[in-house]
C-alpha positions in Angstrom: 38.9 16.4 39.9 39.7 18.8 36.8 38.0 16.9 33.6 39.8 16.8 30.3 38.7 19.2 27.2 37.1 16.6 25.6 35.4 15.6 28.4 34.0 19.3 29.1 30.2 19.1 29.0 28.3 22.3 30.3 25.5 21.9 32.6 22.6 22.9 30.2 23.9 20.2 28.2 23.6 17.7 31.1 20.2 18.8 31.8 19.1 17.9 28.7 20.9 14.6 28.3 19.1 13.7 32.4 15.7 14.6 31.0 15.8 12.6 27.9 17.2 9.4 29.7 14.1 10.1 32.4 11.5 9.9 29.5 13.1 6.3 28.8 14.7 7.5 25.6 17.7 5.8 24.4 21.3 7.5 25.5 21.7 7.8 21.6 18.4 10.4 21.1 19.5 12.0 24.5 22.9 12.7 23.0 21.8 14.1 19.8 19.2 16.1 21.2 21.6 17.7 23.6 24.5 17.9 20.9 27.1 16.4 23.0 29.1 13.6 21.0 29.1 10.2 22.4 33.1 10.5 22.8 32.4 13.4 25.4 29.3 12.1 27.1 31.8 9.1 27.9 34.3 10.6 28.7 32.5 12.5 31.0 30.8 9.8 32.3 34.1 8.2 33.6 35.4 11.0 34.6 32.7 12.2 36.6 31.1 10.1 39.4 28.4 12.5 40.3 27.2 12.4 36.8 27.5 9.0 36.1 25.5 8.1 39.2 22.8 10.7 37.7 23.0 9.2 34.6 22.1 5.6 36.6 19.1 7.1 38.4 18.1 8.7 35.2 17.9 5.3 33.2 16.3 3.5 36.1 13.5 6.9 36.1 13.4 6.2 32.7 12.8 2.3 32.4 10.0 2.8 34.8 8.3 4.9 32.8 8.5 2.7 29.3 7.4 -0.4 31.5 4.0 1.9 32.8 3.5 2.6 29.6 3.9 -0.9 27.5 1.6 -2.0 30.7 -1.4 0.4 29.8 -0.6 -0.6 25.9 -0.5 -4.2 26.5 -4.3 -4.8 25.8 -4.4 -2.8 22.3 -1.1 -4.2 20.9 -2.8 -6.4 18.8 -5.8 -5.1 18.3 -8.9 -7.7 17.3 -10.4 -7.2 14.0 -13.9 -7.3 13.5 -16.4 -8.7 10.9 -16.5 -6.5 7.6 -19.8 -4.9 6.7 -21.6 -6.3 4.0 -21.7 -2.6 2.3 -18.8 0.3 2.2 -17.8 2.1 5.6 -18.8 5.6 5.2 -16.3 7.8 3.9 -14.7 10.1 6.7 -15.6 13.8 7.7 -14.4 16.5 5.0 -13.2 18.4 7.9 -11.5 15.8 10.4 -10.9 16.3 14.0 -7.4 18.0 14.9 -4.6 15.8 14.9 -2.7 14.9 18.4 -1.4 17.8 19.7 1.3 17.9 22.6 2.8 20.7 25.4 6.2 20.8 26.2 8.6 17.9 25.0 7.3 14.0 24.5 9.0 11.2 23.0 8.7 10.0 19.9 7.0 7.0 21.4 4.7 8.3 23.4 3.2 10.8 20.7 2.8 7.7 18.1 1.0 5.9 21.4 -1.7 8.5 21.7 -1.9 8.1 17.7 -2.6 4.6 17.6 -5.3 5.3 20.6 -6.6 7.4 18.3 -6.9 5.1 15.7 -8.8 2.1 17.4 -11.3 4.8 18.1 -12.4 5.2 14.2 -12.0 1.4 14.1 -10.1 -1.9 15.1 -6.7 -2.9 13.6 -5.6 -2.0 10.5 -8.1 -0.4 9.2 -8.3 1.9 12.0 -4.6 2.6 11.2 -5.5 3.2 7.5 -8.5 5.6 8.6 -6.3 7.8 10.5 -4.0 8.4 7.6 -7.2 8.8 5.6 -8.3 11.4 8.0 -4.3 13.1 8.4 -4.4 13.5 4.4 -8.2 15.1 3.8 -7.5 17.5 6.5 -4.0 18.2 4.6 -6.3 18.7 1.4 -5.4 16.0 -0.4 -8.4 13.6 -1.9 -10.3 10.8 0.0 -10.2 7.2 -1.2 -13.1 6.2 -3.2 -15.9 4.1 -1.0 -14.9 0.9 -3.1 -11.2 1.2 -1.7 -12.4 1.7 1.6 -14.8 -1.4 1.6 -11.4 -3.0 -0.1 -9.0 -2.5 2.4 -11.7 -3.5 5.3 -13.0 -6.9 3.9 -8.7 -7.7 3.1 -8.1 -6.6 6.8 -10.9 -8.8 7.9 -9.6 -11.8 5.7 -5.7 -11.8 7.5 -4.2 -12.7 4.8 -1.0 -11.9 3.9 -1.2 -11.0 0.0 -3.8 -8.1 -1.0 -4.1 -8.9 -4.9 -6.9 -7.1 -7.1 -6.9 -6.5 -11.1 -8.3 -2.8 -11.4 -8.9 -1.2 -14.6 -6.6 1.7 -16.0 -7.1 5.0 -13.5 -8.9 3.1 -11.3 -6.5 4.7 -8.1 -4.6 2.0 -7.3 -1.6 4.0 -6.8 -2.6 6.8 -4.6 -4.6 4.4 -2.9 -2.4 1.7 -2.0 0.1 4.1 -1.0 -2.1 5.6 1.9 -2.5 1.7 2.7 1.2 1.0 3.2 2.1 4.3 4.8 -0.6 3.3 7.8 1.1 -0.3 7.8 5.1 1.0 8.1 4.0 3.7 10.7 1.4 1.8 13.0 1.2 -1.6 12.4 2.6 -3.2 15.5 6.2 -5.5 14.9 9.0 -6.8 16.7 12.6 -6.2 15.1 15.9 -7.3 16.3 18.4 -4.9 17.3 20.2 -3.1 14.6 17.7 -4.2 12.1 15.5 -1.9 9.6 12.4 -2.9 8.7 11.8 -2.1 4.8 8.7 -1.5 2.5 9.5 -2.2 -0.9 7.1 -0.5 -3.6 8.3 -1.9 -6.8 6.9 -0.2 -10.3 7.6 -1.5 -13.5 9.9 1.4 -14.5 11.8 4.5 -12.6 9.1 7.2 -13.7 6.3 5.4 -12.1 8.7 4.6 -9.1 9.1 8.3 -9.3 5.8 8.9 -9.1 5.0 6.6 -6.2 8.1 8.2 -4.4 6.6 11.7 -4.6 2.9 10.4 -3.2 4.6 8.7 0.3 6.5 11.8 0.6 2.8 13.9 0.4 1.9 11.5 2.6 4.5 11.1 5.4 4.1 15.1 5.4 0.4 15.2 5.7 0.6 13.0 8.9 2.5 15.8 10.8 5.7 14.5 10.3 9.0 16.4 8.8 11.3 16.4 6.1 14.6 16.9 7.7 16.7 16.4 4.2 19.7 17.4 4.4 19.7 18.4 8.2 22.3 17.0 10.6 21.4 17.0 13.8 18.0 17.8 13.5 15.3 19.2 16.6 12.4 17.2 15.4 11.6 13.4 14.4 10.5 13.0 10.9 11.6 11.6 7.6 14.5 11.6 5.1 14.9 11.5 1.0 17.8 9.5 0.0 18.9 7.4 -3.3 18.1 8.3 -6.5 19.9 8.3 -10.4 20.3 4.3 -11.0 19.8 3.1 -7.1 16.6 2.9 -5.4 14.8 6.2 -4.1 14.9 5.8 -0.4 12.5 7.4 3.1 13.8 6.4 6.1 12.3 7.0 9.3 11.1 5.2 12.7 7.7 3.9 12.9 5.6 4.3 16.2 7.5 1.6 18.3 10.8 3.6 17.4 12.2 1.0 14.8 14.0 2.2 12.1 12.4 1.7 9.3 12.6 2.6 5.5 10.4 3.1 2.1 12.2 1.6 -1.0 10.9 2.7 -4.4 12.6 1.3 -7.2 11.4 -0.5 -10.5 11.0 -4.8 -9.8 14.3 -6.8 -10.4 15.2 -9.8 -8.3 18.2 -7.8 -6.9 15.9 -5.6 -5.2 13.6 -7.8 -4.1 15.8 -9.7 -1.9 18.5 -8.6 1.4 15.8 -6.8 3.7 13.3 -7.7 6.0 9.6 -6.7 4.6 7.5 -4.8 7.2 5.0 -3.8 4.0 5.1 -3.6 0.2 3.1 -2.3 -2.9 3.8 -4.2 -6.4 1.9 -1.6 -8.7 1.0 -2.4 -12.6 2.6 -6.5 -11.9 1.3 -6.8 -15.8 4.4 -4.9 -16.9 6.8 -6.0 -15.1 9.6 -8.6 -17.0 8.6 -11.5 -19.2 9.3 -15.0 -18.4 12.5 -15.1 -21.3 13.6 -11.5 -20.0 16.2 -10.9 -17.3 13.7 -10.7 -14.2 10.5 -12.3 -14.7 7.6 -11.4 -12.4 7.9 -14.8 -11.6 10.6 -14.5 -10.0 10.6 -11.5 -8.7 7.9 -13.0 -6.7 9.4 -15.8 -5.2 12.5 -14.0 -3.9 10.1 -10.6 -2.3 7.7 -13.3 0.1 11.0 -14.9 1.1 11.7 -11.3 2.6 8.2 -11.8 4.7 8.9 -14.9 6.9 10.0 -13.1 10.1 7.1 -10.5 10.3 3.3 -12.5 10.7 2.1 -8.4 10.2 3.5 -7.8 7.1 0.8 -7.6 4.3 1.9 -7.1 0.5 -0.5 -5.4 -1.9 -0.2 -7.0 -5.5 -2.4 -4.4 -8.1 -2.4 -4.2 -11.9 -4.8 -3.6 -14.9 -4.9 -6.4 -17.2 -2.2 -6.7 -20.4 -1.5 -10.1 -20.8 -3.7 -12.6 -20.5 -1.0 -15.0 -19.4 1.0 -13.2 -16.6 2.4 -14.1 -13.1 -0.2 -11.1 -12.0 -3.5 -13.3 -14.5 -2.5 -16.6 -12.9 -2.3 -15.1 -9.3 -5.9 -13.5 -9.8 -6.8 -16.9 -12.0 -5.9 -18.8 -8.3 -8.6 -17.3 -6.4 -8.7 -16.9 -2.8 -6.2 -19.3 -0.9 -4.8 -19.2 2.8 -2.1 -16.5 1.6 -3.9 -14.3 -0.3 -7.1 -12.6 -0.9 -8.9 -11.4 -4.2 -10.1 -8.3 -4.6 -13.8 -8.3 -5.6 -16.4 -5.9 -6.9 -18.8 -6.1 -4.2 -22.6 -5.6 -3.9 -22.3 -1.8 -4.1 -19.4 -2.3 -6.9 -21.9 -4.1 -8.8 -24.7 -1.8 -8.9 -22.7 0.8 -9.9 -21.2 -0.8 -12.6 -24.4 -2.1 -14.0 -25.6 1.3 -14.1 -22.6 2.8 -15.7 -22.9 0.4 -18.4 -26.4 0.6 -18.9 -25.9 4.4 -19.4 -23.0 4.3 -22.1 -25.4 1.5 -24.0 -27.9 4.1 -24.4 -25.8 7.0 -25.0 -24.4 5.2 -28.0 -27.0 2.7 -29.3 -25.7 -0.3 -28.3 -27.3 -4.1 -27.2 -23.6 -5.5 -26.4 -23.4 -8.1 -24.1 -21.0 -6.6 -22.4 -22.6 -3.0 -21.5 -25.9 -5.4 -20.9 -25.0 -8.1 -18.4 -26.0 -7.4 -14.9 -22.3 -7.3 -13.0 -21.4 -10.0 -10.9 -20.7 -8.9 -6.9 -18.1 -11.8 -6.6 -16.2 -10.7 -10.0 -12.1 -9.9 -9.9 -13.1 -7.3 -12.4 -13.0 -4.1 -11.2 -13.4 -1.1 -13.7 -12.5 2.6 -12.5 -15.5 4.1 -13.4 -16.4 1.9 -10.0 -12.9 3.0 -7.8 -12.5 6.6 -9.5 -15.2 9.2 -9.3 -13.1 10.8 -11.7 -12.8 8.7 -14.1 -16.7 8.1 -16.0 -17.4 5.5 -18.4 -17.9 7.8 -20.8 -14.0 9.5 -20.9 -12.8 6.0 -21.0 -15.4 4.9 -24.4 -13.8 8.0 -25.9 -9.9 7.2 -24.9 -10.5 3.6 -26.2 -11.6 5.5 -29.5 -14.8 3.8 -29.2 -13.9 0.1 -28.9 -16.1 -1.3 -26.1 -14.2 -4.4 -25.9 -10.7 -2.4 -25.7 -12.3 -0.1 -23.3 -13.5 -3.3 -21.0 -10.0 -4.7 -20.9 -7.9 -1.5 -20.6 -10.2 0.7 -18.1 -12.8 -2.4 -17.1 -10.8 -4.6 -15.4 -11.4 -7.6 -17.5 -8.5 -10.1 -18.3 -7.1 -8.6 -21.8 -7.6 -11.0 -24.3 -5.8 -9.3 -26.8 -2.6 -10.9 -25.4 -1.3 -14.1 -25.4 -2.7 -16.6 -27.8 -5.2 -14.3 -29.0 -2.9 -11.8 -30.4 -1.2 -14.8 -32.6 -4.2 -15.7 -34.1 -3.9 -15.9 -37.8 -5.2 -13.4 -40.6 -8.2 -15.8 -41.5 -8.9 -15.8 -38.1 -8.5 -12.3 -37.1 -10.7 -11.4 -40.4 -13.5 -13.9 -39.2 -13.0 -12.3 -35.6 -14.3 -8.3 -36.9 -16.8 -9.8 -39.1 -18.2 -11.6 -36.3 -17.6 -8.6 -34.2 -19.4 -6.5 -36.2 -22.5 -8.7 -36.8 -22.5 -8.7 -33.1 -22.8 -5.1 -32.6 -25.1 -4.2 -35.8 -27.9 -6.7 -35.1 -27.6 -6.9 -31.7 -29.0 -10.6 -31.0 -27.8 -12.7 -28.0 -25.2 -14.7 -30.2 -21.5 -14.7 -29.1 -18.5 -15.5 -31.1 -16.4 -19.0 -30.3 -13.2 -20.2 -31.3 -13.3 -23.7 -29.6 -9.4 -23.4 -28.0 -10.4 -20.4 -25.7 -11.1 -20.7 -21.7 -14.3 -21.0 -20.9 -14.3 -17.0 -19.0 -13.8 -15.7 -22.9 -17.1 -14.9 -24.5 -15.9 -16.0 -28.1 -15.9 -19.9 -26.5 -18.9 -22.1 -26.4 -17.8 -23.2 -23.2 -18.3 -19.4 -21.8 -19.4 -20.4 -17.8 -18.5 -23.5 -17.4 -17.3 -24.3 -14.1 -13.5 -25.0 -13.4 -12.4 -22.1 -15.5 -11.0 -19.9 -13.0 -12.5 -16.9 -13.7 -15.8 -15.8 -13.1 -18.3 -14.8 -15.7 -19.5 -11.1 -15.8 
């Protein structure tokens, strides 16, 4: 039987259509890898009862294959996580084994498969997932994550929750570091979406240049794990990733994670409007301390409440919730204030977090003459105060004293970690009071004694109260 025009598919192009549908591919990436249009391929498939019984045999080939292959999956789909290490993982090799490598033409799927093999052989769950990121992005040149972000994301992993919250100082890579975490999440963390569904990662900033700037990082990422920016390309030969959004809508990276799911990175600055009307697969809420006030048009708040709405279908989904301290009364303060609790876990500075501090400390106290309790005191393991001189090889104790022009109390609260008590009530404080405050100050630091200063109305975690230590007040003393 003559076939139409439309219906005129050459035999190369059926060829590659059969071997797609064999690899259990759906007709849709068989179709665009073959460049027929879907109007032909039916047409052609009604037409031509050869073909369509090919096509038949080819799906049936083709399920087979998928169902052999979820079978020798099925024991590493969810993959058990074991007890965290009381010290830091060791960070990977500088020079990282090849990444997978394939002849001839896989699927998508399978290719990600062998990846996620690969992964539970550096470690179990997640943070086997994170570690072959880790290990994609040294080899691509870019840095490794600090030993304190690894020993982070390990104990968080260990702990199941759902929320990742942590109050790091100023430069203390939070950025760059959560970003590697989220990236492992959206492409290996295993999930079940319904049909027709995209699975979305927002990472919410508290304005467009720092969305900007977290846009650019995923991007570095995504690349340095092998896959390709196919911008602009229509029917493009390889999987990968695509840019989209921008101006005054949310920059967008869609791609498909290693089950095939569609799936997308949203970077845009927090508003309630764009935390709600997708499902959340991941998420990153960087520098929560600036995002909208309680009288402005989207407190963090709120924000909040509407963004773990978005998490209800997916029991994988985690959400990492990072800032340095600004206001002593913030959504981000009482969140950290809250402590551990069966959704989230607080990040702490750890035995090895500790010691290092202490040490730092103890150095700038001798470098500039100083008895200051707060250069002094040993550093508490348990503490929710994490500076960057701890996180940041890069960033020394010593750059940050000089950037806080010398202030050791600014330098704590900006770069330290420490809940900044220069907001909220203690930036309203009267003149007499704010006089008596740098006199006291100042006896403090020129003779040196153990005596602290106390304004009677302060919690009991701020060194000016008598009360400094008590229990019940939420935070822990350093």
């Amino acid at each position: 039987m003559a076939l139409t025009k439309q219906a005129q598919v050459t035999d190369d192009e059926r060829k590659k259509i059969l071997a797609k549908l064999r690899l259990g591919l759906p007709t849709s990436t068989a179709l665009r890898y073959a460049k027929v249009s879907r109007k032909a391929f039916q047409l052609l498939h009604d037409e031509d009862d050869d073909f369509a019984e090919a096509v038949e045999l080819a799906t049936a080939a083709g399920a087979l294959v998928q169902a052999k292959q979820k079978g020798k999956k099925k024991l590493t789909a969810f993959l058990p996580i074991p007890d965290a290490p009381r010290r830091a993982p060791p960070p990977p090799p500088s020079i990282p084994p090849p990444l997978v490598t394939t002849g001839g033409e896989t699927s998508w799927v399978e290719i990600w498969s062998q990846i996620r093999k690969e992964a539970t052989e550096l470690a179990a769950g997640e943070f086997g997932q994170l570690l072959w990121v880790e290990r994609a992005c040294v080899k691509a040149g870019m840095h490794p994550l600090d030993r304190q972000w690894l020993w982070h994301f390990q104990e968080f992993y260990a702990s199941k929750k759902r929320l990742d919250v942590g109050r790091f100082g100023l430069r203390a890579a939070k950025s760059d570091s959560n970003c590697r975490a989220v990236t492992a999440e959206v492409l290996l963390s295993p999930r079940r979406l319904e049909p027709g569904f995209v699975g979305v990662c927002p990472v919410m900033s508290s304005n467009m240049s720092e969305a900007d700037d977290r846009f650019d990082t995923i991007v570095q990422i995504l690349s340095a794990c092998g896959l390709t920016d196919l911008t602009g390309i229509r029917q493009p030969e390889a999987e990968g990733f695509q840019r989209g959004g921008g101006g005054n809508s949310a920059r967008v990276i869609s791609l498909r994670d290693a089950q095939g799911y569609k799936v997308e990175f949203r970077i845009y600055p927090a508003s309630i409007s764009g935390a709600a009307g997708f499902t959340g697969i991941a998420g990153f809420c960087d520098e929560v301390d600036l995002w909208g006030k309680e009288a402005g048009a989207n407190p963090a708040k709120r924000v909040f409440e509407v963004l773990l709405a978005r998490y209800a279908t997916q029991p994988t989904a985690k959400l990492h919730v990072m800032s340095a301290s600004y206001h002593r009364d913030s959504e981000h303060a009482s969140m950290i204030a809250a402590g551990d609790t069966p959704l989230q876990r607080v990040a702490r500075l750890g035995v090895d977090g500790a010691a290092k501090d202490t040490e730092a400390r103890a150095r700038l106290a001798v470098a500039i003459g100083s008895r200051d309790p707060l250069l002094l005191t040993p550093a508490d393991p348990k503490s929710t105060d994490i500076p960057c001189w701890v996180s940041n090889p890069v960033a020394p104790i010593e750059e940050c004293y000089a950037l806080a022009k010398g202030d050791v109390r600014r330098m704590m609260f900006l770069y330290g970690g420490r809940l900044n008590l220069l907001g909220g009530r203690a930036a309203s404080m009267g003149l007499e009071d704010l006089q008596a405050l740098g006199d006291r100050n100042r006896q403090l630091c020129s003779d040196g004694g153990p005596r602290l200063m106390s304004f009677d109305d302060l919690p009991s975690y701020d060194p000016r109260s008598r009360g400094r230590g008590m229990p019940g007040s939420g935070e822990p003393s350093i």
